[in-house]
N, C-alpha and C positions, 0 to 999 in steps of 0.2 A: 871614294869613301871606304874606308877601312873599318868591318863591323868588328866590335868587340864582344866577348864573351857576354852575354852578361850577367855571370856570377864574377867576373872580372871589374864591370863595369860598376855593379853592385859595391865592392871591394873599394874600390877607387872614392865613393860618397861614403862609405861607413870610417874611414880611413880618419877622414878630415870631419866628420859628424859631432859635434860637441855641444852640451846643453844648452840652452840660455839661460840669462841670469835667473835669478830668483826672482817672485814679484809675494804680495799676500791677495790671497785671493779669495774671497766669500766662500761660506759653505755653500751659498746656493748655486755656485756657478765651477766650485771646484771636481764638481765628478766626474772621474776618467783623468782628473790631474796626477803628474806624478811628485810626487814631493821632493821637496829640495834640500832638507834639513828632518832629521828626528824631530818627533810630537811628543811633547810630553803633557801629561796634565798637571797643572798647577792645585789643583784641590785633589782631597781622597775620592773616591767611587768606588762607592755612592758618599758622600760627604758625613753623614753618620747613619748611626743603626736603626732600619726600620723595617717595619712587619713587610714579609713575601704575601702576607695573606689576611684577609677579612678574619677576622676570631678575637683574641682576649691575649693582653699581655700579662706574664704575672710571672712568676719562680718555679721551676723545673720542680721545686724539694715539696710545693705544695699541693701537686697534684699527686692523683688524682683526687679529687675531691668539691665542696661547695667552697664557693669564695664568694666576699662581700666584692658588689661591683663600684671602684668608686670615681670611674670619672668616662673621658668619652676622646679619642685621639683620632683627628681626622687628616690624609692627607696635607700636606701646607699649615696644619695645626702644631701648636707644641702643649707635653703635657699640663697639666695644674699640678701635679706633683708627684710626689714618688712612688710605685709598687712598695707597700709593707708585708708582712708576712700574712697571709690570709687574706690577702686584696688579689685585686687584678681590675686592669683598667682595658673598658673596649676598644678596639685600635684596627681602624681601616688599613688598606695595602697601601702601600706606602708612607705610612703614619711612623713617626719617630718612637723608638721605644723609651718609654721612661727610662728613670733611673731607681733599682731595687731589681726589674725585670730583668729575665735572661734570656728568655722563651715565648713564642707565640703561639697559641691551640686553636687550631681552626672551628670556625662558627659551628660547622659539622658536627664536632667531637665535643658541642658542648648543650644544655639545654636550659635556657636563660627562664627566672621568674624572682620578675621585680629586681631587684637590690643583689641578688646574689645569683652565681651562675653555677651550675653543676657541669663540671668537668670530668670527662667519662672516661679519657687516658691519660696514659703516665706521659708526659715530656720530657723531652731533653733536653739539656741547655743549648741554646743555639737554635733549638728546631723552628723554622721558619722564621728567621731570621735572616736579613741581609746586611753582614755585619760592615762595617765603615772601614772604606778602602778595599773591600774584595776584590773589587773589580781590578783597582788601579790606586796606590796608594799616593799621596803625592809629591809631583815629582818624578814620578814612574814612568816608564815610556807607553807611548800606545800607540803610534806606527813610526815605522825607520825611514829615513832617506832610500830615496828610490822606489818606497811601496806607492801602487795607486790609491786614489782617494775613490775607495768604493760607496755607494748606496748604503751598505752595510754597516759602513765604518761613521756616516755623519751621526747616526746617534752617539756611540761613543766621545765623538770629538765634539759635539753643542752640550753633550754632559758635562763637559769640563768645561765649559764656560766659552770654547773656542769661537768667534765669529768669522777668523780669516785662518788660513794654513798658509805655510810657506811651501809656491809651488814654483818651475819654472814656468818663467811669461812664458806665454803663448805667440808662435811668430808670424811675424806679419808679411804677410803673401800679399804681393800686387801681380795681378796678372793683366794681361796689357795682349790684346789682337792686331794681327797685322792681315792686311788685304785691302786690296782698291774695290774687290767686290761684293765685300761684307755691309749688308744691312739688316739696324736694329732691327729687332721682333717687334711687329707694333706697326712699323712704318710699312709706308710705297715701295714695292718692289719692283723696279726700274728691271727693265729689258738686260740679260745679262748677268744680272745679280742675283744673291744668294741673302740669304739672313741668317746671322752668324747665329751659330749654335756651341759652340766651343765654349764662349766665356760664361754662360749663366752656369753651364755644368761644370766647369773645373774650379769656379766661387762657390757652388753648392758640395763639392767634395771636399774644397779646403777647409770650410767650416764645419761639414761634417769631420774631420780629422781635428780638429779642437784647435785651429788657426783662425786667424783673422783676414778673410780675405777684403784686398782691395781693387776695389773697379778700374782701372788703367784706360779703360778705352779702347783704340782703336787708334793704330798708326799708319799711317798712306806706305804705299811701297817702294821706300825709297831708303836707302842704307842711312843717308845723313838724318832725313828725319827721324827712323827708329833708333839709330843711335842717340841721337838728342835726349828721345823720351826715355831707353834705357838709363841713361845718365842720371837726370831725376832722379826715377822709381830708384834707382839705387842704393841714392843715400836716405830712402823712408822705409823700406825695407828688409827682410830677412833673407827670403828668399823671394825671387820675382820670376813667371812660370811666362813664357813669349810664345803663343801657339800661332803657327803655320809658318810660312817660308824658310823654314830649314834645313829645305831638300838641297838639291843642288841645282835647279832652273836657272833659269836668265832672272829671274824676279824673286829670288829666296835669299832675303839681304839679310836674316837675322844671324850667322853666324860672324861674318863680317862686320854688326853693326854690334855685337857683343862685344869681339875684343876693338873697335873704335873706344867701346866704352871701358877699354881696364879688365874685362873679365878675361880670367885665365881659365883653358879650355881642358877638361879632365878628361871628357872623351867625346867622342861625333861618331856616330851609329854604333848600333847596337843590335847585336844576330837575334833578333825577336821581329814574331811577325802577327800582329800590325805594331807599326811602332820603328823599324829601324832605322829612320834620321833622328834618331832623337838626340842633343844636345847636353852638355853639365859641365857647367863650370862653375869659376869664384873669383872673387875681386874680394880678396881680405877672409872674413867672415860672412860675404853675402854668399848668397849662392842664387845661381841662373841657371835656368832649362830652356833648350826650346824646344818646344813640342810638336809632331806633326799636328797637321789644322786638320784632317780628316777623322772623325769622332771617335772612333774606336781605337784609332793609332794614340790620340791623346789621352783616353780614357784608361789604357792598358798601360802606358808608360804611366802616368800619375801614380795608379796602384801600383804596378812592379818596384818604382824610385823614388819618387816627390814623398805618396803617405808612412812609406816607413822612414824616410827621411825627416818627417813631419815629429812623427814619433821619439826619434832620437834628439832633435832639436827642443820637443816637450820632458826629457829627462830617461825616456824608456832607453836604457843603455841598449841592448839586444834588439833593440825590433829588425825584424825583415819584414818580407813580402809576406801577409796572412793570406798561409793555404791552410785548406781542409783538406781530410782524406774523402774519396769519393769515388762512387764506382763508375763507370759509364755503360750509358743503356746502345750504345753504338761503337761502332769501330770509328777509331780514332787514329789521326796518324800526323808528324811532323812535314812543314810545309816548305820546299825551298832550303832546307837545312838550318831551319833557324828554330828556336822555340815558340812554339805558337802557341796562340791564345784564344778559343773559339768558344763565341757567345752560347750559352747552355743554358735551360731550365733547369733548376734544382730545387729537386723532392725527397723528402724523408718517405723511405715504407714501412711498413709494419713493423720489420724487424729494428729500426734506427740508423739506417744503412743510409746514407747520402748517394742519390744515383742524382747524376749528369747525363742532361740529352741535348746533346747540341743542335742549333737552332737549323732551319734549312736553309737558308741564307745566312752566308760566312763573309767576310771582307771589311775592308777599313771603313768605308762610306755606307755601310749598312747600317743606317738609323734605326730602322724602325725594328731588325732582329735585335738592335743593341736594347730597344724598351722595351720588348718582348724576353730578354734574359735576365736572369738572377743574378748570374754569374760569367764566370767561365774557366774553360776546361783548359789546365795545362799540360802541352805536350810537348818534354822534352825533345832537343835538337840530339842528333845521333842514334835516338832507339828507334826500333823498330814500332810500327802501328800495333796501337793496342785496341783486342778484339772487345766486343761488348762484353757488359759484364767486368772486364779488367778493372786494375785497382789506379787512378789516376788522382793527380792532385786537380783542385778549384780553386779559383779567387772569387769570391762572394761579393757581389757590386754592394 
């Protein structure tokens, strides 16, 4: 096996990475989507002119002064009729402004008895006023192709009347286990065996990552049969993620049972440690991984390739691997000559500083440091160990 770079290997998936179609997608489910087409709104915003504030509408040229009060404008209300010269009509936030109005004077600034109100400052036209189309007039844009659909942004876009945005679909991930010794969680655990832990965690990151994962099962180990089920999943899929036997044993049939099925192979290992059997290829527009079956080697490959991959398949043109900057509380060093990746608690101190402290147990098959970390620490291949305190990058689990 010939390991590749991998910021080489990286190169090789971002090469061939391209959106997927468009779909319309609810505001309730579109956040963190990246859009596929400009938003524009169809109506002005705010659609017409209404008070910023609880006070009295009435004509800049009549303050300061008493005015007759002659009506009452609430929210979702519309006036009875027009401001005249020496009137003013009271008007809630949000309330439509008449027509004769210019201005709005805060309840504050004024001191109401009976029929008429004393208004104790001069206005200005406009003053508290939200006048129609400020925001967005219509037809105007309000986000571009390629922005995310933030938290931020859904008011904007249900002000304009929007129910769906045009995002790209989201892709559909089957992930599929291979082992004769893999048993569900739940069940008897027969003399010899194990209880797969692979698939619940790489269907809970896919969907964390804004995909769709699918259950696949469990394939016996045997080249013909996991090619069979590759085949399938193939054509229902985007990308399909095959965790374990893609080392090179007597019993690691998934690279072999990958191109049975058509997949063309981008690379097989990769200089990172845990993680270097790892798998990528494509058969057309799908795309296949196989991942090592040891938890942290498949946990570290999915962040390093699959989620930013994931990314770019949802519209993020740019995405890589999400690091942070971060200091570490230990000396730290490259393992093997490869870039390593070591499970680490990650704390903010006083000052806003992100320190990493790698866990005391390191290794692929390390479960229980893997629940124990936040993160983890990367340490480039070629540099020299960095002392504590140094400045390293994190992958944040």
């Amino acid at each position: 096996m010939s390991l590749l770079a991998p910021e080489q290997a990286w190169v090789r998936i971002a090469e061939r990475a391209h959106a997927l179609p468009p779909c319309a997608m609810p505001l309730s489910r579109a956040v963190g989507r990246i859009l596929s087409e400009p938003v524009a709104t169809r109506i002005d915003l705010p659609p017409f002119d209404r008070s910023a504030m609880d006070g009295y509408a009435l004509r800049a040229a009549d303050t300061p002064g008493r005015l007759e009060v002659t009506g009452e404008i609430a929210a979702g209300s519309m006036p009875h009729g027009p401001v005249w010269a020496g009137t003013a009509q009271r008007i809630f936030t949000g309330g439509p402004l008449p027509k004769g109005a210019d201005a709005v004077v805060r309840q504050e600034d004024t001191e109401r008895d009976g029929d008429t109100v004393d208004v104790r400052v001069r206005a200005r036209p406009g003053g508290h006023v939200r006048a129609r189309g400020e925001d967005a007039p219509g037809g105007g844009p309000l986000l571009d192709a390629g922005d995310a659909v933030t938290v931020n942004a859904l008011h904007v876009l249900a002000s304009a009347g929007l129910a769906t945005v045009p995002v790209h679909r989201p892709a559909r991930v089957g992930v599929l286990l291979t082992g004769d010794e893999l048993v569900a969680p739940g069940k008897h655990l027969p003399p010899g065996r194990i209880y797969e832990t692979s698939g619940v965690t790489l269907r809970a990151m896919v969907e964390r990552a804004g995909a769709e994962a699918i259950d696949l099962g469990t394939a016996p180990d045997t080249r013909a049969r996991i090619a069979n089920r590759l085949q399938i999943a193939l054509a229902d899929v985007d990308v399909l993620l095959v965790a374990g036997g893609v080392s090179v044993g007597d019993h690691d049939h998934v690279k072999g049972a990958l191109a049975d099925a058509g997949v063309e192979e981008l690379f097989w290992g990769v200089r990172i440690k845990p993680g270097k059997p790892l798998f990528c290829g494509h058969r057309g527009e799908k795309w296949a991984f196989g991942l090592p079956g040891n938890p942290l080697s498949g946990v570290v490959s999915f962040l390093a390739f699959v989620e930013p991959l994931l990314r770019r398949l949802h519209g993020e043109a740019g995405a890589v691997e999400r690091r942070l900057p971060a200091r570490t509380t230990a000396r730290v060093e490259p393992s093997d000559g490869r870039r390593t990746y070591l499970t680490a608690r990650l704390e903010t101190d006083a000052k806003g500083v992100l320190r990493a402290t790698p866990t005391a147990a390191q290794g692929s098959a390390m479960t229980l440091a893997l629940a124990r970390a936040d993160g983890f620490i990367v340490v480039p291949d070629g540099t020299p160990a960095v002392r504590a305190g140094g400045a390293v990058d994190v992958l944040r689990l």
